[in-house]
Structure formats: structure tokens, C-alpha cells
C-alpha positions as CSV (number, residue, x, y, z in Angstrom):
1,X,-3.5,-17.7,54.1
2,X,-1.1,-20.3,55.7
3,X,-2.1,-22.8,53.6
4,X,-2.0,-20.8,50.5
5,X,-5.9,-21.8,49.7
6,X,-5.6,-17.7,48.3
7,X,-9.3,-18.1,46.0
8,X,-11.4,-19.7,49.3
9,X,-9.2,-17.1,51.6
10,X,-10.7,-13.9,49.7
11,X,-14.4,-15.5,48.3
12,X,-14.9,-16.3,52.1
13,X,-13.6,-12.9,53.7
14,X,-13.8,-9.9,51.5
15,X,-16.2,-8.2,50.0
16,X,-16.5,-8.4,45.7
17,X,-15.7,-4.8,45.8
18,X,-13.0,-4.5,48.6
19,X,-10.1,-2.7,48.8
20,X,-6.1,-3.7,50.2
21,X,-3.3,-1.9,50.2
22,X,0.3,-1.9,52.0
23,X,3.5,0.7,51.8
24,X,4.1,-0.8,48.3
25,X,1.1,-1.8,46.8
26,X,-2.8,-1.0,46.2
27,X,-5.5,-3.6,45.0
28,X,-9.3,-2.7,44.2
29,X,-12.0,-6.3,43.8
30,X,-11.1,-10.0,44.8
31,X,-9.6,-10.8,41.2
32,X,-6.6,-7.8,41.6
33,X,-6.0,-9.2,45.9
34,X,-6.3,-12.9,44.3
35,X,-3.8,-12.3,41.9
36,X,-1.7,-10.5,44.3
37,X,-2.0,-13.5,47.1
38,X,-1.4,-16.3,44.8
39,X,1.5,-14.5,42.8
40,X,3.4,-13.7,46.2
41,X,2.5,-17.2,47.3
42,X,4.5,-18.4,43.9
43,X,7.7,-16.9,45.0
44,X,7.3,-17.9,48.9
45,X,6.0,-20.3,51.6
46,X,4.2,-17.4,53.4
47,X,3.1,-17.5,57.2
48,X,1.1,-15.2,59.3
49,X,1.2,-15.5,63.0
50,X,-1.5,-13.2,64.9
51,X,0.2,-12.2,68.4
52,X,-2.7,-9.6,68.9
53,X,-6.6,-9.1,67.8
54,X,-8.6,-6.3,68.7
55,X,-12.3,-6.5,67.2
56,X,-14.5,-3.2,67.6
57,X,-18.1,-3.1,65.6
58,X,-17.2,-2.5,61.8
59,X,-13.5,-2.7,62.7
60,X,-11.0,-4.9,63.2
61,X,-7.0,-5.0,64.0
62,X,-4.2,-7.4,64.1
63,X,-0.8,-7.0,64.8
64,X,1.6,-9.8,63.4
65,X,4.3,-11.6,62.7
66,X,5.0,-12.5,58.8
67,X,7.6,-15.0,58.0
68,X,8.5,-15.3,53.6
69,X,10.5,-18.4,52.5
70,X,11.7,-17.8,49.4
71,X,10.9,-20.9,47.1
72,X,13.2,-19.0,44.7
73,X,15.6,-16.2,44.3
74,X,13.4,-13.0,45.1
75,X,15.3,-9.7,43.7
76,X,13.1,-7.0,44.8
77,X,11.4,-8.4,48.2
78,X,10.1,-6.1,50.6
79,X,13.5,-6.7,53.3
80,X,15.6,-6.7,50.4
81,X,16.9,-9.6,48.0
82,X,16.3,-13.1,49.4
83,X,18.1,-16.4,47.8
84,X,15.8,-19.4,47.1
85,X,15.6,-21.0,50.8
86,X,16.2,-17.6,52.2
87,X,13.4,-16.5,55.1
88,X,12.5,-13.4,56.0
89,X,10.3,-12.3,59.4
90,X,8.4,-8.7,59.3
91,X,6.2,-7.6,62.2
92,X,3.1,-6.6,60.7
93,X,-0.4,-4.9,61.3
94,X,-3.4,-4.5,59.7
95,X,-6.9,-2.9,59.7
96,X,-9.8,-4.2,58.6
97,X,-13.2,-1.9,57.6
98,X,-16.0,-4.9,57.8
99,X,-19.4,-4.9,56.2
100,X,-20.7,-7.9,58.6
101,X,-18.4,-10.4,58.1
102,X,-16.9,-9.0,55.1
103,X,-13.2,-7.0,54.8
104,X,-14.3,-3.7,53.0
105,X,-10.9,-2.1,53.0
106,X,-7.9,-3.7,54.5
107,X,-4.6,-1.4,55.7
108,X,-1.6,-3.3,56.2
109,X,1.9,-1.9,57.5
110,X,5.2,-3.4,58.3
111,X,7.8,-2.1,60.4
112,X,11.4,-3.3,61.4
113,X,12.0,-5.6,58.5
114,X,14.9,-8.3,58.6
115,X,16.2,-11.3,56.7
């Protein structure tokens, strides 16, 4: 994801049929979460940070820090309008439902959100 390699990112970890979805937004197949990673990626140099990773069989959890530099003016971002060179930081976490190695249904969440 950090290196915004979005088609290898989702061919290599989720499943053909998988599901994502955050507070804003709900994707079904790799094609819609492709889109959606390499649109987002147009608008921002986008960095994930794991501080936590908790790994149970068929599940697995991370709890993270997201940091957004806005290439360009972004009106409607998820802390509110950013200016192009603009960053924002969100601490995130996520769920992932695996099928082996495979993300079946990712949850993600954000909580105090701040440019």
C-alpha cells in the first residue's frame, strides 16, 4: 500500500470475491477495491503504519496509524478539506476475515481524525 503498487497489493491479498468497507464507503471484487485504492492514491501520498497486529486462525486485526498528503486540493476528505501539500494523520483499525492467506471481508474504522 505504501508504495502505491494498489493492482499487486489486492491480486496478492484478497480474495476475487472479497469484500471492504469503512464508515464512508463499501466495495464488493478486486476491480471495485482496485479502483478505490488507486483513485485515493491519485489525490494523496498515502501511508499506513501498523503499531499493533493481532492474528487469530481465520482472523486478523490491526490497529494503525494513516497519514494522507494531499497531492492536490481534496474538498471532501475524510478529516475535512485538505489544500494540495496538506497532511492528514487518522488512527485506524481494521479486521480481516481470511480464507488462508486471502482477505475475505475487510472492516476498517477511524477514529479521532485531525489535519
Amino acid at each position: 500500500h505504501n508504495q502505491a503498487r494498489f493492482a499487486e497489493l489486492v491480486d496478492t491479498f484478497y480474495d476475487t470475491n472479497a469484500s471492504f468497507a469503512n464508515p464512508r464507503k463499501q466495495f464488493h471484487g478486486r476491480e471495485e477495491l482496485l479502483n478505490y485504492f488507486q483513485g485515493a492514491g491519485d489525490f494523496a501520498k498515502l501511508t499506513l503504519s501498523p503499531t499493533e497486529i493481532w492474528v487469530k486462525p481465520g482472523v486478523t486485526a490491526t490497529e494503525l496509524d494513516f497519514t494522507a498528503e494531499a497531492r492536490q486540493a481534496i474538498p471532501n476528505f475524510v478529516t475535512g478539506p485538505l489544500e494540495a501539500g496538506q497532511t492528514a494523520r487518522i488512527k485506524m483499525a481494521a479486521t480481516y476475515r481470511m480464507k488462508g492467506s486471502l482477505n475475505v471481508q475487510a472492516l476498517v474504522f477511524w477514529g479521532q481524525e485531525s489535519n
